[in-house]
C-alpha positions as CSV (number, residue, x, y, z in Angstrom):
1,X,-21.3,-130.3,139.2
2,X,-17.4,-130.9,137.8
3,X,-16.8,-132.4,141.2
4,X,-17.9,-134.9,144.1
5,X,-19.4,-133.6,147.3
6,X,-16.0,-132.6,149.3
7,X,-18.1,-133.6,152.3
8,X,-17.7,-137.6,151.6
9,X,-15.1,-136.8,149.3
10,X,-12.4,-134.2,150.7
11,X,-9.6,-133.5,148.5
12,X,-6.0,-134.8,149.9
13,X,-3.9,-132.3,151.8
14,X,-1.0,-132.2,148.4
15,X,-1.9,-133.3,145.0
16,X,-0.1,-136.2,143.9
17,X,0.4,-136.0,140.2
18,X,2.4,-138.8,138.2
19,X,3.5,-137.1,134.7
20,X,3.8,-139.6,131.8
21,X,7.3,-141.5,131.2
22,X,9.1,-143.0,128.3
23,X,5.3,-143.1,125.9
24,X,4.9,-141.3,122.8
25,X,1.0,-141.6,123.6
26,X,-0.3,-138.5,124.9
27,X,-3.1,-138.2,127.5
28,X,-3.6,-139.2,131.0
29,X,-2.9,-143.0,131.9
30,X,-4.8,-145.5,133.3
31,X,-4.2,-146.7,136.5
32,X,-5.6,-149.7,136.3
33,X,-3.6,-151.6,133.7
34,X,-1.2,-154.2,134.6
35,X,1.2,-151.9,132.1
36,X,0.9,-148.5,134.2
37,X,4.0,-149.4,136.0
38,X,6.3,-148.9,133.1
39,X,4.3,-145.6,131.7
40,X,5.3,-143.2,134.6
41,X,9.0,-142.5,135.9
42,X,9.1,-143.8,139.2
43,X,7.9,-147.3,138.1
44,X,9.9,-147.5,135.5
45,X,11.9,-150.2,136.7
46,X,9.3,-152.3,138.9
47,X,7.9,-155.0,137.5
48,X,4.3,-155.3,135.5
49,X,2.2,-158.3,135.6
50,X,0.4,-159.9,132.7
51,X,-0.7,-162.6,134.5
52,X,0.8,-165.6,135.1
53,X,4.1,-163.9,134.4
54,X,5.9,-160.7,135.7
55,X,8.3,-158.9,133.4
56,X,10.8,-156.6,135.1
57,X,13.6,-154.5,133.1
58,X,16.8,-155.1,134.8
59,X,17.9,-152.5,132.6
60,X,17.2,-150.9,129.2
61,X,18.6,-153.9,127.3
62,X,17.7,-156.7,129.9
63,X,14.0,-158.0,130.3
64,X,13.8,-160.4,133.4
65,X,10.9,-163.0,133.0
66,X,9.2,-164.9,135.9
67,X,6.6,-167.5,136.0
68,X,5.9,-168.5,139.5
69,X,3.9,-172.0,139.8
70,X,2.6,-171.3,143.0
71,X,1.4,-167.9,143.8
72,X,1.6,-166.2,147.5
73,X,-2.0,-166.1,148.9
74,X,-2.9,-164.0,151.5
75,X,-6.2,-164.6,153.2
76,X,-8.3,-162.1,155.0
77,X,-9.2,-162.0,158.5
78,X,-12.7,-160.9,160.6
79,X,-11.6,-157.5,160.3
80,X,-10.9,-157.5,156.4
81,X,-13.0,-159.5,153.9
82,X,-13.3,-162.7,156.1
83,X,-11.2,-165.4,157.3
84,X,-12.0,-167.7,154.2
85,X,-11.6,-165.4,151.6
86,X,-8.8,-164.6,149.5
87,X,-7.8,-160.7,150.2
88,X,-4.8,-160.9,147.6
89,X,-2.4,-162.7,146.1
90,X,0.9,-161.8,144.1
91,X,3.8,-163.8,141.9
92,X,7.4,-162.8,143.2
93,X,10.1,-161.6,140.9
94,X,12.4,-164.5,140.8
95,X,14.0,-164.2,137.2
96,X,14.0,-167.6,135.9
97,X,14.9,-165.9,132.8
98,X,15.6,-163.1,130.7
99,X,15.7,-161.9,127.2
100,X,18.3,-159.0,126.0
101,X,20.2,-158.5,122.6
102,X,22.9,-160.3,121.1
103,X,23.8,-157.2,118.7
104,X,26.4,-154.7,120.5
105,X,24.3,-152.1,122.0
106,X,25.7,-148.3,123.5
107,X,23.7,-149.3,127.3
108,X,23.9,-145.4,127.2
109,X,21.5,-144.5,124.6
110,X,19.0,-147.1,125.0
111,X,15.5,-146.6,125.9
112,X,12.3,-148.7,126.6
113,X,9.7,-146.0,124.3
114,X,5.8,-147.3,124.7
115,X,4.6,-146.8,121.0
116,X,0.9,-147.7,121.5
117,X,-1.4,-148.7,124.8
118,X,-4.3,-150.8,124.7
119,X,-7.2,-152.4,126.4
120,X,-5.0,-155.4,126.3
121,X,-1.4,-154.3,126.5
122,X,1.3,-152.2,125.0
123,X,3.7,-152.1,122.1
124,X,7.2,-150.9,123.7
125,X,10.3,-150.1,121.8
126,X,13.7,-150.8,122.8
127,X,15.4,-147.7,120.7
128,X,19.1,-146.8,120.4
129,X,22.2,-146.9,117.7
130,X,19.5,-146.3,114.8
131,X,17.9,-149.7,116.0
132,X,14.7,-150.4,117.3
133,X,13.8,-153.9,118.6
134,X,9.7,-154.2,119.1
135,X,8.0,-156.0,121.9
136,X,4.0,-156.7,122.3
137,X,3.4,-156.5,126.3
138,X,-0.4,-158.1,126.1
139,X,-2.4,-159.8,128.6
140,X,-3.3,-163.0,127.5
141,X,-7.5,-164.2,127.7
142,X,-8.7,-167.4,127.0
């Protein structure tokens, strides 16, 4: 059977399809990279999070970097997963700093371009003027 029982699992009311944005990788994306944000259009500008920082372009030439010391936890309650248990936690976007170019750039024609996805991360491309400036998005493991 291609599908699941639509008994336990009915299908939603409208489809809710994300096409692919700004990624020279074709195929379906996973949703459950800490990259997807930046892979399909209407994320494009929220931030990812490769944990402990979050990256958020401010705009095609400006990448705003946070590292927030002490993460917002939210705990759960009888009716979630318990009083004493973590139910999530998130780092704001603060900005404590940003990287962008130095070079003279047309803001017009640039475009963040995701060259290659990974288990751990992705290779972006900041492309415009006949330059292309590289950056490595990858979570880091110890």
């Amino acid at each position: 059977q291609d599908r699941p029982n639509s008994a336990v699992f009915p299908s939603p009311p409208e489809p809710h399809h994300v096409p692919p944005f700004r990624t020279e990788i074709a195929g379906a994306k996973q949703t459950n990279k800490f990259w997807s944000n930046w892979a399909v259009e209407e994320g494009r500008w929220m931030p990812i999070y490769p944990m402990p920082y979050v990256l958020q372009m401010a705009s095609p030439a400006n990448l705003m970097i946070s590292r927030c010391h002490d993460p917002m936890v939210v705990y759960g309650d009888n009716f979630t997963n318990g009083a004493e248990k973590i139910r999530y936690y998130f780092s704001p976007t603060i900005n404590e700093f940003g990287m962008g170019t130095a070079e003279e750039t047309n803001l017009t024609n640039l475009d963040l371009i995701i060259v290659k996805e990974g288990l751990f991360g992705i290779h972006a491309q900041l492309r415009g003027q006949g330059r292309n400036i590289n950056f490595s998005h990858l979570q880091r493991h110890d």
